[in-house]
C-alpha positions as a printed Julia matrix, in Angstrom:
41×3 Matrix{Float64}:
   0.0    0.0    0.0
   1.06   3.45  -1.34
   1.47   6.58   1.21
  -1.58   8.14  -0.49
  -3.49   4.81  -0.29
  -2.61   4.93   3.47
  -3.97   8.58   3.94
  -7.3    7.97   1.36
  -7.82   4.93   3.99
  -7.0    6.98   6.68
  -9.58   9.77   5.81
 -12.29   7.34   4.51
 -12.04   5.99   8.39
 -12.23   9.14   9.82
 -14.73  10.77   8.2
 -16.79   6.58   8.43
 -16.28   7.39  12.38
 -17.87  10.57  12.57
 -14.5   12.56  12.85
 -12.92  15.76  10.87
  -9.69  14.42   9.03
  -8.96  17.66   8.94
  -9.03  18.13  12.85
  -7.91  14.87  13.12
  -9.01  14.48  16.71
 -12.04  14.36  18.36
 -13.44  14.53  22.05
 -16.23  11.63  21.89
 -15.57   8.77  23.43
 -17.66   6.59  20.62
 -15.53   8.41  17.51
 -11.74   7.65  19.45
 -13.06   4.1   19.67
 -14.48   3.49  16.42
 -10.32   5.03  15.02
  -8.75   2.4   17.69
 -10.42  -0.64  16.01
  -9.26   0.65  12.22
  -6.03   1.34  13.0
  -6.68  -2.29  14.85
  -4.68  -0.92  18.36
């Protein structure tokens, strides 16, 4: 996988969670979870 696949991944899972890939943080519990199981921590 590419570095731009990576980050096309990356902001289709952000933005799937509910969070701002521009912000690229977020203060809800439910959102921080939902990134911890696609980045599969």
């Amino acid at each position: 996988m590419g570095k731009f696949d990576f980050l096309d991944q990356r902001e289709h899972d952000m933005r799937a969670c509910g969070m701002d890939p521009v912000l690229g943080e977020s203060d809800k519990l439910k959102v921080n979870l939902c990134m911890e199981k696609k980045d599969g921590i």
